[in-house]
TILUM-463242 format. One record per residue (C-alpha): y, z, x; residue in three letters. Coordinates in Angstrom, 2 decimals, padded with zeros to 5 digits, m for minus. Layout:
<recs>
<rec c2="Y" c3="Z" c1="X" code="ALA"/>
...
</recs>
This chain:
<recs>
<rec c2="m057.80" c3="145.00" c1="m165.00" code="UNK"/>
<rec c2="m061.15" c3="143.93" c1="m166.75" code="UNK"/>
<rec c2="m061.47" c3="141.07" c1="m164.43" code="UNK"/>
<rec c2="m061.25" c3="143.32" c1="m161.14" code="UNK"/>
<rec c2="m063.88" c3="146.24" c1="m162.67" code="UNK"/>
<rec c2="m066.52" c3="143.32" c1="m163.79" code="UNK"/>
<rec c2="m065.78" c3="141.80" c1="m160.13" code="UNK"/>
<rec c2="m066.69" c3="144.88" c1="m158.71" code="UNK"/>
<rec c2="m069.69" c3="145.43" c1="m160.51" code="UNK"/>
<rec c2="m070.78" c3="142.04" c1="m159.60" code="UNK"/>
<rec c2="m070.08" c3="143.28" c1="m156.09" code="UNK"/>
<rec c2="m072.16" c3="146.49" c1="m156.07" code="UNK"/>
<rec c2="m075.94" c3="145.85" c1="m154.81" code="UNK"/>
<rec c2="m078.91" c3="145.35" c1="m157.29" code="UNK"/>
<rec c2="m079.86" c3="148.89" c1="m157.46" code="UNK"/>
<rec c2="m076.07" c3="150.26" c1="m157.87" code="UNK"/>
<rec c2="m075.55" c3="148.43" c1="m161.17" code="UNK"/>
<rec c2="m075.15" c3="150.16" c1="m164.20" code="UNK"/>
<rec c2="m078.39" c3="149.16" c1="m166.39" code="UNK"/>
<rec c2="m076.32" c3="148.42" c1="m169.51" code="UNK"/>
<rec c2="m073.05" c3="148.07" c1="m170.51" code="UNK"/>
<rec c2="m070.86" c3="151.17" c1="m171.06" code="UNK"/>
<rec c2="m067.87" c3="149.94" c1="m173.35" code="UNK"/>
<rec c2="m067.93" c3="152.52" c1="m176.12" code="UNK"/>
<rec c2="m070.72" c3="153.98" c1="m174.90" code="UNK"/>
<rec c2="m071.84" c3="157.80" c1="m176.16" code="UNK"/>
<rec c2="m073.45" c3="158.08" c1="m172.70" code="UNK"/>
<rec c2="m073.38" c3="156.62" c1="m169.14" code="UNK"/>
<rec c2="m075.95" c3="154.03" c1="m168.54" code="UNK"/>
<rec c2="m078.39" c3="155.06" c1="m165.48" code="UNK"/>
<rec c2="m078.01" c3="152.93" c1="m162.37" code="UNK"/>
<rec c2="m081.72" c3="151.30" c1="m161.58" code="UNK"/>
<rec c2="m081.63" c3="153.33" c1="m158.25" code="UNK"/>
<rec c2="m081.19" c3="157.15" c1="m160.59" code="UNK"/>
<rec c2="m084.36" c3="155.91" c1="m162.31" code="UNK"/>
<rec c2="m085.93" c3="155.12" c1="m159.47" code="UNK"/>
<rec c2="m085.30" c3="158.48" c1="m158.20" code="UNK"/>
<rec c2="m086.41" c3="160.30" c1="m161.67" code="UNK"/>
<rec c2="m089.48" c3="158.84" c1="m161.31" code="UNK"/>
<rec c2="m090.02" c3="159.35" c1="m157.77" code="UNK"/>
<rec c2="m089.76" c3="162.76" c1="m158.58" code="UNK"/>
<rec c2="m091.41" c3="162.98" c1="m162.00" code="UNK"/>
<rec c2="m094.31" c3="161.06" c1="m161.63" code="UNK"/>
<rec c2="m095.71" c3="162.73" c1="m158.45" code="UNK"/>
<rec c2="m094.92" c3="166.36" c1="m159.79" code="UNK"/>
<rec c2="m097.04" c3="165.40" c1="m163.01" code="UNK"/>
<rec c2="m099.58" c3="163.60" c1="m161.61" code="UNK"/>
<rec c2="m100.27" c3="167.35" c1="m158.76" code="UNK"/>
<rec c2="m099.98" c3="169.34" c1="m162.10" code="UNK"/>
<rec c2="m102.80" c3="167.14" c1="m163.77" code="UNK"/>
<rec c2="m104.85" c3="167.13" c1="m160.51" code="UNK"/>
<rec c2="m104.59" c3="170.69" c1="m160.48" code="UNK"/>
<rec c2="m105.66" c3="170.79" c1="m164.42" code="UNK"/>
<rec c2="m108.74" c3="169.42" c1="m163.57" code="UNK"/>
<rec c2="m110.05" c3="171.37" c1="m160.61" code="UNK"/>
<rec c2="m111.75" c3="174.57" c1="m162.14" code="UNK"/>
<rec c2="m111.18" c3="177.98" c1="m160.72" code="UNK"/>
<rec c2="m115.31" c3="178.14" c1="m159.78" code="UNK"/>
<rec c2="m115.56" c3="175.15" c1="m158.15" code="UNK"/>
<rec c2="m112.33" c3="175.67" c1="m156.10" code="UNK"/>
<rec c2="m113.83" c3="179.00" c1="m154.81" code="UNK"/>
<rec c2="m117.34" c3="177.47" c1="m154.32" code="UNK"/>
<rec c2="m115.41" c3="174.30" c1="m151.86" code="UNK"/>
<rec c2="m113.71" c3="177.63" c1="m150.01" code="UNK"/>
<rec c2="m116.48" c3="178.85" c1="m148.85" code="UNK"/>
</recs>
C-alpha cells in the first residue's frame, strides 16, 4: 500500500507534489503549484495597494486635469 501511494507521488508532475511529507502531519503540506497561485495573487494585490499608498490625493487630481 505504501509502495503504490509513494509510486504515485513519484508519478504526479513537479508542481503537483506535495512540498513535504505528510505522515503525522497537523496540516497538509501545500503543493508548489497552491503557492504559486498564493503568490500570484498576493503579491500583485499588495504591490496595487502600495502603489496606490503612494500616489497623494492632490497630485492624482492635479494629473486629471
Amino acid at each position: 500500500m505504501e509502495e503504490g501511494h509513494g509510486l504515485a507521488e513519484l508519478a504526479k508532475p513537479m508542481y503537483d507534489k506535495k512540498m513535504w511529507d505528510d505522515n503525522g502531519a497537523l496540516i497538509q503540506p501545500p503543493t508548489f503549484r497552491a503557492v504559486a497561485d498564493i503568490v500570484l495573487v498576493v503579491v500583485p494585490a499588495l504591490l496595487l495597494f502600495l502603489f496606490k499608498l503612494s500616489i497623494h490625493p492632490t497630485e492624482h487630481k492635479q494629473a486629471n486635469q
